[in-house]
MDTraj code that builds the backbone (N, CA, C; nanometers):
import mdtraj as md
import numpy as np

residues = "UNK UNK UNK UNK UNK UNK UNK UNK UNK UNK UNK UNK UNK UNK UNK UNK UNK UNK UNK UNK UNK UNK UNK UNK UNK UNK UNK UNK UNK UNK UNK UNK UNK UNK UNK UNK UNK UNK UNK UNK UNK UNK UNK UNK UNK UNK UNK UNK UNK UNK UNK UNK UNK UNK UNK UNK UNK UNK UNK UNK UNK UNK UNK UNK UNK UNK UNK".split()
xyz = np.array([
    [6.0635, 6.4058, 9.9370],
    [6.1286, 6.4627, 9.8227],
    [6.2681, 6.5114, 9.8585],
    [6.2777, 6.5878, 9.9459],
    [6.4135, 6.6217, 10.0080],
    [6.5438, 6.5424, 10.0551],
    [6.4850, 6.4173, 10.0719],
    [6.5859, 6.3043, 10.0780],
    [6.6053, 6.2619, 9.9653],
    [6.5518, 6.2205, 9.8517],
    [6.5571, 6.1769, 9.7316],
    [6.6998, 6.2818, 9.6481],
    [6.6371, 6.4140, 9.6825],
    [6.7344, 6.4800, 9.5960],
    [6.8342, 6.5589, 9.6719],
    [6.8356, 6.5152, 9.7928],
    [7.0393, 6.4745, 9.8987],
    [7.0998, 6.3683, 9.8275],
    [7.0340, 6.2798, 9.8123],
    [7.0916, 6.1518, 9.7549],
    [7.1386, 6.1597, 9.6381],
    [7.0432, 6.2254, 9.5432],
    [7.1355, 6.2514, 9.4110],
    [7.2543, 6.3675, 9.3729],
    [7.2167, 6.4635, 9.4529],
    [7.3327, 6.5806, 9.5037],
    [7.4577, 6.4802, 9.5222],
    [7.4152, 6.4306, 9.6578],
    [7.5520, 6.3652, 9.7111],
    [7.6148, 6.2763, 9.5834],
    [7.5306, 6.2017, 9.5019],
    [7.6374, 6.1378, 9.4014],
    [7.6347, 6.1629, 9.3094],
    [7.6089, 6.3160, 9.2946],
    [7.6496, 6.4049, 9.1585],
    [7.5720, 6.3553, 9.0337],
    [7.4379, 6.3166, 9.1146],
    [7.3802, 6.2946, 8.9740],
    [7.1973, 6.3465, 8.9274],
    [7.2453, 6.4630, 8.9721],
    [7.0935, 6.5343, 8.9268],
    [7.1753, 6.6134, 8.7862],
    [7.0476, 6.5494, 8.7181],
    [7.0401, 6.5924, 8.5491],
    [6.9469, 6.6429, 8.5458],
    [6.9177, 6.7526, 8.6208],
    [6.7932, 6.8466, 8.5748],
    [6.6641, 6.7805, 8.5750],
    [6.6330, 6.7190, 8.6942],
    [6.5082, 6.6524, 8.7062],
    [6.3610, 6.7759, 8.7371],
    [6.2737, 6.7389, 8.6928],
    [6.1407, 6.8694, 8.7434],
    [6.1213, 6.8232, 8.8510],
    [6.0820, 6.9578, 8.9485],
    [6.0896, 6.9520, 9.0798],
    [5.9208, 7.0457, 9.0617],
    [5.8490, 6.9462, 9.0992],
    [5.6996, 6.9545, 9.0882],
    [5.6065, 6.9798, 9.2385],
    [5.5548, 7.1484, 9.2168],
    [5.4762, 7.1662, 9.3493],
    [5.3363, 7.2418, 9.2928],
    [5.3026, 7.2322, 9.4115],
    [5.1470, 7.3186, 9.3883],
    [5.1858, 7.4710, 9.4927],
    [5.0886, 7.5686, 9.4423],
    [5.0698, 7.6641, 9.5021],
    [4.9619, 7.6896, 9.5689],
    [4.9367, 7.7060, 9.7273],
    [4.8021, 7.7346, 9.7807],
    [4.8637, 7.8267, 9.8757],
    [4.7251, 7.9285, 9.8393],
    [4.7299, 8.0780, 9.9698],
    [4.9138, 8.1438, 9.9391],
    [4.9438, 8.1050, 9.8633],
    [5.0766, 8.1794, 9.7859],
    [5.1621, 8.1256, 9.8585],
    [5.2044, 8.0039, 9.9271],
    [5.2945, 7.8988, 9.9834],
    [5.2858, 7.7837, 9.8610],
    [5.5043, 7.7857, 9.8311],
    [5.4305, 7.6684, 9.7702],
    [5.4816, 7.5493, 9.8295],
    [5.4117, 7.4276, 9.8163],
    [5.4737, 7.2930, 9.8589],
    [5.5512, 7.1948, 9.7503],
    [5.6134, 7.1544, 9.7492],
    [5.6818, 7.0228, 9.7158],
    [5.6206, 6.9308, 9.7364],
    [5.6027, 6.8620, 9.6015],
    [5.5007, 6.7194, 9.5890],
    [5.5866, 6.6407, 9.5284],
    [5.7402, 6.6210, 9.4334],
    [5.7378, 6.5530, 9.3956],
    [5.8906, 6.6008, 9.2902],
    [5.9782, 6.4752, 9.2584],
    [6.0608, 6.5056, 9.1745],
    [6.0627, 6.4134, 9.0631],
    [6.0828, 6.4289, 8.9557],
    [6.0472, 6.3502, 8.8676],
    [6.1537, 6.3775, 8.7864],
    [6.1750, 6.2718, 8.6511],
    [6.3060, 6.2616, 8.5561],
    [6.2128, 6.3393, 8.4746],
    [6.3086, 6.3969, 8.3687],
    [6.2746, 6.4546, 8.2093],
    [6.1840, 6.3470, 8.1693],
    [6.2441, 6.1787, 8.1318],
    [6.1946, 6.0958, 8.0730],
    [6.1017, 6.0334, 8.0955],
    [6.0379, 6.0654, 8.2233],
    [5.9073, 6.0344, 8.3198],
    [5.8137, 6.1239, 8.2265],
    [5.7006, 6.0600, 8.1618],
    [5.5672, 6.1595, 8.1124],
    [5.5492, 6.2221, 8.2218],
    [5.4083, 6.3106, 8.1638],
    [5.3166, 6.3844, 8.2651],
    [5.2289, 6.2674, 8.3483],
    [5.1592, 6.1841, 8.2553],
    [5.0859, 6.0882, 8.3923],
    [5.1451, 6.0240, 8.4519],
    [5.2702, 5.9865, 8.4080],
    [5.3379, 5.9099, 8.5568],
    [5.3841, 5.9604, 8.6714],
    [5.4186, 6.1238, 8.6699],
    [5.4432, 6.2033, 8.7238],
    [5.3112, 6.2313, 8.8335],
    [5.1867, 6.2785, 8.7503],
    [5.0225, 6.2925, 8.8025],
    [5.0054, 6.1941, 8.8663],
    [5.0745, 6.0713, 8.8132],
    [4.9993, 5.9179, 8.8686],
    [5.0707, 5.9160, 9.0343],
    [5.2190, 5.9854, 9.0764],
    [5.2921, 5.9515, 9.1920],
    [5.2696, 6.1166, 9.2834],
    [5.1960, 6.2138, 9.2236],
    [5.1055, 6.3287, 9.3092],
    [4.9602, 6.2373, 9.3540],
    [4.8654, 6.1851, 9.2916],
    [4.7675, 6.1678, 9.3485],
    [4.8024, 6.0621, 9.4368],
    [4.9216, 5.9092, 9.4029],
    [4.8948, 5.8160, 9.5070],
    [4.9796, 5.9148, 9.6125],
    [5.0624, 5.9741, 9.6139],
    [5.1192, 6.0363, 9.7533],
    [5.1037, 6.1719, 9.8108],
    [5.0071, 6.2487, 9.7741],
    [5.0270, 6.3634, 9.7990],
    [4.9018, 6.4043, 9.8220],
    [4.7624, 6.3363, 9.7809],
    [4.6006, 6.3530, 9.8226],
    [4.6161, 6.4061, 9.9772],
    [4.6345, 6.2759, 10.0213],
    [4.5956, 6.2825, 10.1495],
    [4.7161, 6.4337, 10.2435],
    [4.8038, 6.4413, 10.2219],
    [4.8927, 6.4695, 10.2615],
    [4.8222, 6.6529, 10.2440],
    [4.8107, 6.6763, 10.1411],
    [4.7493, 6.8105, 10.0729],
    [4.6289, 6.8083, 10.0203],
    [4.5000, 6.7995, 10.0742],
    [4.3649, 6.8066, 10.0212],
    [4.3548, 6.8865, 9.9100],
    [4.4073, 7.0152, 9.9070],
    [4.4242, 7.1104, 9.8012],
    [4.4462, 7.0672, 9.6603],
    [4.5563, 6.9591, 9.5896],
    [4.5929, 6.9283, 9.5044],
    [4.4667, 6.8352, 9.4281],
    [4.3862, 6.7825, 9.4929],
    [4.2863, 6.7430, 9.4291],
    [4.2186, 6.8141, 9.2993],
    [4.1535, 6.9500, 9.4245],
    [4.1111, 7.0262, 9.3196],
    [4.1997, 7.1178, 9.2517],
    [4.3119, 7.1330, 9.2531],
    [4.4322, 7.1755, 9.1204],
    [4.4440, 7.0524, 9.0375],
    [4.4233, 6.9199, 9.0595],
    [4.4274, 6.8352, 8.9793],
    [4.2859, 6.8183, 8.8984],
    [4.2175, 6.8517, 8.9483],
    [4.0525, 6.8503, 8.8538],
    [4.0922, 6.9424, 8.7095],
    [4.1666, 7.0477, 8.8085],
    [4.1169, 7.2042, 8.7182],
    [4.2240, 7.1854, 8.5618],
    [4.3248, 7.0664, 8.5809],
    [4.4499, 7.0063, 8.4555],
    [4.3056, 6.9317, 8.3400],
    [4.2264, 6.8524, 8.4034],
    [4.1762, 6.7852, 8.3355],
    [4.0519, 6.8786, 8.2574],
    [4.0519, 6.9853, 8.2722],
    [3.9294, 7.0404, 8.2092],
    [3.9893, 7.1251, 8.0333],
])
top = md.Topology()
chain = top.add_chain()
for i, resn in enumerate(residues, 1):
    res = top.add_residue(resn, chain, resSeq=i)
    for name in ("N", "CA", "C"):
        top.add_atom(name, md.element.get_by_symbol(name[0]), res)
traj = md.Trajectory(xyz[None], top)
């Protein structure tokens, strides 16, 4: 995520993208940056393929969206 949004810094082109994390044990992490025009599941869809494994935690914060 942190390279993604050097890159748009550097060419002056972050338009207010959501900068999407989870909170565990009151640390939070960075999972993910996404456009305005990006829905919510495409957003959900690029946390679960990249960020499961990486953060076991987000699983079950992702259960607890669907209830």
């Amino acid at each position: 995520m942190r390279g993604t949004w050097e890159r748009l810094q550097e060419r002056q082109a972050l338009t207010g993208e959501w900068i999407i994390y989870g909170e565990h044990y009151g640390i939070n992490y960075y999972l993910s940056l996404g456009a305005h025009t990006e829905g919510d599941n495409v957003l959900r869809k690029q946390i679960e393929t990249f960020c499961r494994q990486e953060f076991p935690f987000i699983a079950q914060q992702l259960e607890s969206f669907e209830e």
